[in-house]
N, C-alpha and C positions, 0 to 999 in steps of 0.2 A: 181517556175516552172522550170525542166528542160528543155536541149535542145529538146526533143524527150523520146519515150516510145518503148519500147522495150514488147515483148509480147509471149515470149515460150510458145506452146503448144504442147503435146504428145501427140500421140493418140496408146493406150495401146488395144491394140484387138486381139483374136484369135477367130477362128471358135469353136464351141462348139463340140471338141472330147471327146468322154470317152464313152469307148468297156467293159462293165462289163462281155460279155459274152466270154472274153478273159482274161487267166492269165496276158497277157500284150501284149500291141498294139504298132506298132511303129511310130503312128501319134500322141501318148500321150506326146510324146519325145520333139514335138512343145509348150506344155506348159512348163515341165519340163526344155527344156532348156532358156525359156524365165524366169522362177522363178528364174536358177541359175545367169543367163547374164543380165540381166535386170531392174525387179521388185528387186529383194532382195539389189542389189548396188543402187538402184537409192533412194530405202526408206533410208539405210544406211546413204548415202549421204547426202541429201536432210534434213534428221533429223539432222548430225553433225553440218550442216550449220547453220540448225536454232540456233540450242544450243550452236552456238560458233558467235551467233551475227550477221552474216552475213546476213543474212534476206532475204532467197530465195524466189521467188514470182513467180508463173509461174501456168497455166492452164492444167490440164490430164482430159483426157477422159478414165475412164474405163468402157470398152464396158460391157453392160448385162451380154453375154456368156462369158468373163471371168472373170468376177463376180462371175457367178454361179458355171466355174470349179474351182476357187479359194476356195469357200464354200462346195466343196464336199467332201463328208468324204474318200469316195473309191480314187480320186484323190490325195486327201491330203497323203494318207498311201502309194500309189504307186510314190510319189515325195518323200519322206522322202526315202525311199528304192533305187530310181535313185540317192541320192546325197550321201548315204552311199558307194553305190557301187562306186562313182565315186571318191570318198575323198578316198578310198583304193585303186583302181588303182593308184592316185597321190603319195599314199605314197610307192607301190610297184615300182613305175617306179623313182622314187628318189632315189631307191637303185639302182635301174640297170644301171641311167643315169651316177650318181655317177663311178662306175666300167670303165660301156664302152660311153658314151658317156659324156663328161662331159661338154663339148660345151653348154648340154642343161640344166644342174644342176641351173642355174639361173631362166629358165621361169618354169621349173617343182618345187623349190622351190616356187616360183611365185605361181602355184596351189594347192602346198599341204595348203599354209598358208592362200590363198582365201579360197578355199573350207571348210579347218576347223574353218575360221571366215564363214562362210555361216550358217553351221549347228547348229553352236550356236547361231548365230541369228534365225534361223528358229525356232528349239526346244525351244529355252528360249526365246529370248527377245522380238518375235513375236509370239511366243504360237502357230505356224504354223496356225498363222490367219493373210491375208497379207492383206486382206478387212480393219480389224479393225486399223492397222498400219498405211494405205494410210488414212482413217479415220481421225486420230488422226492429222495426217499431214495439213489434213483441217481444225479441231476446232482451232492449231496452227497457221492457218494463212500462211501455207507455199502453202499451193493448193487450186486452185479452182480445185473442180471433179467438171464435165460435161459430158453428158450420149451421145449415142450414138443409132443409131437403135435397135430394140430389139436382132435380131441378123443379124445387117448389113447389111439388104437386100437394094439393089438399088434403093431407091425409084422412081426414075423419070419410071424403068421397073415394078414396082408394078401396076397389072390395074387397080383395084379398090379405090374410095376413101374411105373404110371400111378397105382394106388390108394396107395402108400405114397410115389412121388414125392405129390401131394397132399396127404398128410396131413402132412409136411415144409412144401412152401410157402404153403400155405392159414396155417398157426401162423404161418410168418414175414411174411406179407403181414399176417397178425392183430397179433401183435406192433409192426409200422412205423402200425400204425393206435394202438395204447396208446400207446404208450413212445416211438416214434419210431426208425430207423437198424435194424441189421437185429442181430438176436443177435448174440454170440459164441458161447452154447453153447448145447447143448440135455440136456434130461434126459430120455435115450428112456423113451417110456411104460414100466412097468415093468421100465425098466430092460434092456430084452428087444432082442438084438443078433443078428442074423447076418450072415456075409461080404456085402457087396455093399451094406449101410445107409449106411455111410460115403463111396459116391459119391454118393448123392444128397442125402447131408448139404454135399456141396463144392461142387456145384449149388446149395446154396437158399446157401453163404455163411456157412457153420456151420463154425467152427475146432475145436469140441471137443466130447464127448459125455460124460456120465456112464451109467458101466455097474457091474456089479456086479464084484465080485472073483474070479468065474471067467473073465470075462473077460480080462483079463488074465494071470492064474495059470496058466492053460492055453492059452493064445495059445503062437504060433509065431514066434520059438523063445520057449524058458524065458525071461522076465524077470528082469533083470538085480540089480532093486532091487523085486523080489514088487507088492507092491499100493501102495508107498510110492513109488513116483514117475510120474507117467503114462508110458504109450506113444503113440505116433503111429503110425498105419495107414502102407501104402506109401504115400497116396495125399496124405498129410500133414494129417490129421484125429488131433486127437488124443485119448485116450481116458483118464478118470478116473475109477478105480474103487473101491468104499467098503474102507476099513479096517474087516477083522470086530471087533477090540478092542475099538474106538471104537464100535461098533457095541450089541456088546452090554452095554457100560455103562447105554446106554441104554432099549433098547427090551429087554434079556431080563427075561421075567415073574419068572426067579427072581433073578438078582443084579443087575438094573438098579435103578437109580436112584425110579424111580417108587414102584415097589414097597413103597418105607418104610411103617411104620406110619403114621408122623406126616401124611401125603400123604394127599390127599383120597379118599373113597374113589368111584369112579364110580358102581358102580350101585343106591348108594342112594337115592330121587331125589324130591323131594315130589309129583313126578306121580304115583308111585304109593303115597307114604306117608301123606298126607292125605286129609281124609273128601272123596268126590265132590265132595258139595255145595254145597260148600267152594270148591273147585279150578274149579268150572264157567263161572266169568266169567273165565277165564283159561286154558280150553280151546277149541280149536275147538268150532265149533258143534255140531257131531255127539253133543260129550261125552266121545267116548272119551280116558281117559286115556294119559298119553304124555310124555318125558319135559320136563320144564321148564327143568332144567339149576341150579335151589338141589336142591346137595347137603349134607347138615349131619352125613356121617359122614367120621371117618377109615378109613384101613384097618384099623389096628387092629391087625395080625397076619395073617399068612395063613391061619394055622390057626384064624382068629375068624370063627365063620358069619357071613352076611352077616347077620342078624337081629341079632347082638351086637355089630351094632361100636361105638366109642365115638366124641362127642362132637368134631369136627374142630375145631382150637383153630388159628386163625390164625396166631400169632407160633411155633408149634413148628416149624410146617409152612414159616413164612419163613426162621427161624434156619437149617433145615435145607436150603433149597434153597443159603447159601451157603456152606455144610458142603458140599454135594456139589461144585458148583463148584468150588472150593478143591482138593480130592481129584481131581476132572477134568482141572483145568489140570496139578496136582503129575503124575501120570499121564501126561499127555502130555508133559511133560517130561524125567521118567524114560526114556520110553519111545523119543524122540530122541534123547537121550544112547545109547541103547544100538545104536538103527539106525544111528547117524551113526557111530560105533566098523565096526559090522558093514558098513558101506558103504564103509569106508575113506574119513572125510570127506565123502563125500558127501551134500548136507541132502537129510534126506527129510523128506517131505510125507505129513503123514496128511488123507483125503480121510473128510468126517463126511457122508453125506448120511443126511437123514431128512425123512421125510411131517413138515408144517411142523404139518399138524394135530394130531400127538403133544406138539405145547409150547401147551398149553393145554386143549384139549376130550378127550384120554386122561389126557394131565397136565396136571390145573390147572395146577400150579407150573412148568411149563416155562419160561413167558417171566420169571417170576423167575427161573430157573436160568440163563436165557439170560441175564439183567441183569448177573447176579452172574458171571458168566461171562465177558462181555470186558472187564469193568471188572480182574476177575484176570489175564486176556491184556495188559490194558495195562499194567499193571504187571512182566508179566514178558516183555514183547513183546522183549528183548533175547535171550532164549531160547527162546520159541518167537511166530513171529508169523500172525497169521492173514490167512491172505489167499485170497483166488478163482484159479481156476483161469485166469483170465482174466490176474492177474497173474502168476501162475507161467511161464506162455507168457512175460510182458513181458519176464521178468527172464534170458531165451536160456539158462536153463541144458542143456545137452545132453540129449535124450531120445531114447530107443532107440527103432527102429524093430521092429514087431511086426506081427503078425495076430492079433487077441481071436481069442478063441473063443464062438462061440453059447452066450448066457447067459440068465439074466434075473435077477430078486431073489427070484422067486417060493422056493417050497417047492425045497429042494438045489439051486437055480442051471438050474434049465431050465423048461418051456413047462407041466406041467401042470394046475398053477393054472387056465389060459386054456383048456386043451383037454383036457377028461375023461370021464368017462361022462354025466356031470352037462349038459354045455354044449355037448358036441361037434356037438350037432344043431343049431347055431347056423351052423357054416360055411358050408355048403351052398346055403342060400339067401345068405349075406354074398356068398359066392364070385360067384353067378351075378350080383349086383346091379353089383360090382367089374367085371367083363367084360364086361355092359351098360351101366355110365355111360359106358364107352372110345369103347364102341360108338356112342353117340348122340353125345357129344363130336365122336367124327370125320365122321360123319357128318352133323353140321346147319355146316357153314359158312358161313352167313349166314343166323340165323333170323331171323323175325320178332321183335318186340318180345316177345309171349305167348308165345314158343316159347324165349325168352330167358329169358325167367322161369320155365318148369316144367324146364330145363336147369338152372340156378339152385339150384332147392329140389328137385330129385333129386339133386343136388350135398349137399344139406343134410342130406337125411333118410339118402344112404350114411353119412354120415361119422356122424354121429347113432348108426347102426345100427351102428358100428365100434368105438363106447367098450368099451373094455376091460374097463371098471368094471361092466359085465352081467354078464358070464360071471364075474368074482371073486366077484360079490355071489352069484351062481348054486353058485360051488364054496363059498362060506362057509356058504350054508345060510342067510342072511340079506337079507331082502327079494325073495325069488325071483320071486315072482308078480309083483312090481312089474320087477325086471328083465328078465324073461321076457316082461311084457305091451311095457315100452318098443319091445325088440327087435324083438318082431313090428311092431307098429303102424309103425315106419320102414320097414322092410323091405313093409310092406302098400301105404305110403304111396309108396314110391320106386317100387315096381309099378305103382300106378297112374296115375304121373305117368308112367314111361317108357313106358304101352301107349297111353295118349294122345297122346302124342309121336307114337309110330310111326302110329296112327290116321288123326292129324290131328281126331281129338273132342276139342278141350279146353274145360273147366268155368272158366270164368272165376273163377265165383262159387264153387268149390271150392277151385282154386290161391288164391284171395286168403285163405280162412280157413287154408289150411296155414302159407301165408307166416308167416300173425298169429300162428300156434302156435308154428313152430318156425322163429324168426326170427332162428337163430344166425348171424354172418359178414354182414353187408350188403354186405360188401365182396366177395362171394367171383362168381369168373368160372369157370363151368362149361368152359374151354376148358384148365383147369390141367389136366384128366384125358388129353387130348389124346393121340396116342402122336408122339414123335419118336425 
């Protein structure tokens, strides 16, 4: 037995965008760039290691809705087309950089030989299927996949026990459609718990949950072994909570990881550093600038204006990600050695979850850090081994029983991220929508065919209308009008699909352009809302 367990988890999610009634949208640009920074290096990766012995072990969550934009064909054709376009800028600005700036000929080589390894992963070796890839990753032994809300909605702000049962089995019916057999775990949307979540996690056939550390920390009684070893519910669900340490190695602005000078810097970006004119066969048609994603600064310093920074040098910024590794793993080692003391023996388990989008598109360098990362765990796998929470369960070591306490990840460990001055006018109508689907559910027991289908896509556009990811983007101060218009427009749309129901008017030719629009779950049976 090693010293301690070690326990990476991602959590892979985007809000379900995609505007068919637009040649191209600029919120599509959130998947796109998450394919090129993210998903496509980390399967990359994640695959060499297996194949090269290394034996990566770690837990992702890919949410439903990007699941579903991953499986889209209209998506899939408009991503192929963003990374062609962008593999030609890289190779136009190699000549230019080459001429006049030549300072930057290292990290723009850097993108022309990413990019064109991108594309040939995408076209060939992934068949522009990234579902079946991550898939494959799992029969392999390198993932546990684990599902998530259907689409991310806050449970503990869902009113009904009909709407958040739902938004549980709707993911895991979504899930046996990708991947195939039914979860083992789940990563509640934001992480966001309260008492009574975990019976309807043992209805859909979910063994575990990921929650944040006050959950457990403050659960009933006191925890035996703090955040280092899960709890299981009365109800025998059991719960995995993040390690703060681990944590903020990571993700804290001031003494994480990222933060290096040597580290690329984000938000310098040629969409908005280059002359228009320039830039315009490689913007949306509209023109407007926006970002591209060649960044050619490092950070520099923190105290270096963004206007000063210097020059991102490739090989500093690689040296360095396995300099941090190195220091990660040694860290987590220490760090078991001194729990397993304090535990009287007992291995504890540190629990790493992080947004998967942070190892790549916030930090380029992640998925190098990730490389260099279990390449250092296999070598020191006799001291600390990494493993899914999935395994932890296998291996029957005793686990205390508890009550979490109501938590989430958000800002100090509770709800108001989700519910503030800002967004709180958003329940009101969610609420009545929630109590209306119940409503029609029970009340149509053997519709019609037409009556089946606007039962269907009011199914669609609640859950739609339920992404969490509005109201964060609402309290962040970013993208509001665009989350604010989403909101409404489902919430408009679910109105008028359930006043036509109740009617008996229904628009043929209206339900079929919503379908076309918002065409998430094909799978999905409007009788999950049902009450029993």
């Amino acid at each position: 037995m090693p010293v301690g367990y070690f326990s990476l988890i991602l959590h892979a999610h985007l809000p379900f965008v995609r505007h068919p009634e637009y040649p191209e949208f600029l919120e599509e640009d959130w998947l796109f760039e998450a394919i090129t920074e993210v998903y496509l290096p980390l399967i990359f990766i994640f695959q060499n290691l297996h194949e090269s012995g290394a034996k990566p072990r770690l837990a992702m969550n890919i949410s439903p809705p990007l699941c579903e934009m991953l499986a889209d064909k209209l998506l899939e054709t408009r991503y192929t087309r963003h990374l062609e376009n962008l593999f030609e800028l890289s190779k136009k600005e190699l000549e230019r950089v080459n001429r006049q700036e030549p300072q930057f000929f290292a990290v723009v080589k850097m993108y022309v030989d990413n990019l064109g390894a991108s594309l040939n992963l995408w076209n060939n070796k992934y068949g522009r299927n990234l579902i079946n890839a991550f898939r494959e990753l799992q029969e392999e032994g390198v993932l546990e996949i684990i599902t998530c809300g259907a689409t991310h909605g806050f449970l503990p702000l869902i009113s009904t026990t009909e709407a958040r049962r739902a938004q549980i089995q709707i993911a895991v019916e979504n899930y046996r459609k990708h991947f195939g057999g039914t979860p083992r775990g789940i990563w509640l949307p934001e992480c966001a718990y309260e008492a009574g979540i975990e019976t309807l996690l043992k209805e859909a056939g979910i063994e575990y949950f990921i929650g944040d550390s006050h959950a457990i920390l403050y659960g009933e009684p006191r925890p035996r072994y703090g955040v280092h070893a899960p709890v299981v519910c009365p109800n025998g669900v059991a719960v995995f909570a993040r390690d703060v340490e681990t944590s903020e190695q990571v993700w804290s602005a001031e003494v994480g990881y990222p933060g290096n000078a040597a580290y690329r810097e984000f938000y310098r970006d040629v969409g908005w550093d280059l002359p228009l004119e320039y830039l315009k066969p490689h913007l949306h048609k509209d023109g407007t600038r926006r970002h591209l994603g060649l960044k050619y600064y490092r950070i520099s310093g923190r105290e270096i204006p963004t206007g000063d920074k210097q020059p991102y040098v490739p090989n500093w910024a690689h040296a360095k990600t396995a300099e941090d590794a190195t220091d990660f793993v040694g860290k987590r080692i220490r760090q078991a050695h001194k729990l397993r003391e304090t535990f009287e023996g007992h291995p504890p388990l540190v629990t790493a979850p992080y947004d998967a989008e942070l190892y790549g598109h916030w930090w380029f360098e992640g998925p190098q850090f990730l490389d260099f990362l279990f390449r250092e765990l296999h070598y020191k796998k006799d001291l600390i081994e990494p493993i899914t929470p999935g395994d932890f369960l296998d291996a029957r070591i005793p686990i205390q029983i508890q009550q979490p306490s109501a938590s989430s990840w958000g800002a100090n460990g509770y709800y108001k991220v989700w519910l503030n001055e800002n967004n709180s006018w958003m329940y009101p109508y969610q609420h009545d929508a929630e109590r209306r689907m119940t409503e029609l559910a029970n009340r149509f027991n053997e519709p019609t065919e037409i009556e089946r289908r606007v039962l269907n896509q009011s199914a669609r556009e609640l859950l739609l209308a339920q992404s969490s990811d509005w109201a964060f983007q609402i309290y962040q101060g970013t993208t509001v009008q665009y989350s604010s218009n989403r909101f409404k427009a489902h919430i408009h749309r679910f109105n008028l699909l359930a006043t036509a129901l109740e009617s008996g008017d229904i628009n043929e030719e209206l339900l079929t352009e919503i379908e076309t629009r918002d065409n998430i779950f094909a799978e999905i049976d409007f009788r999950t809302y049902r009450s029993y």
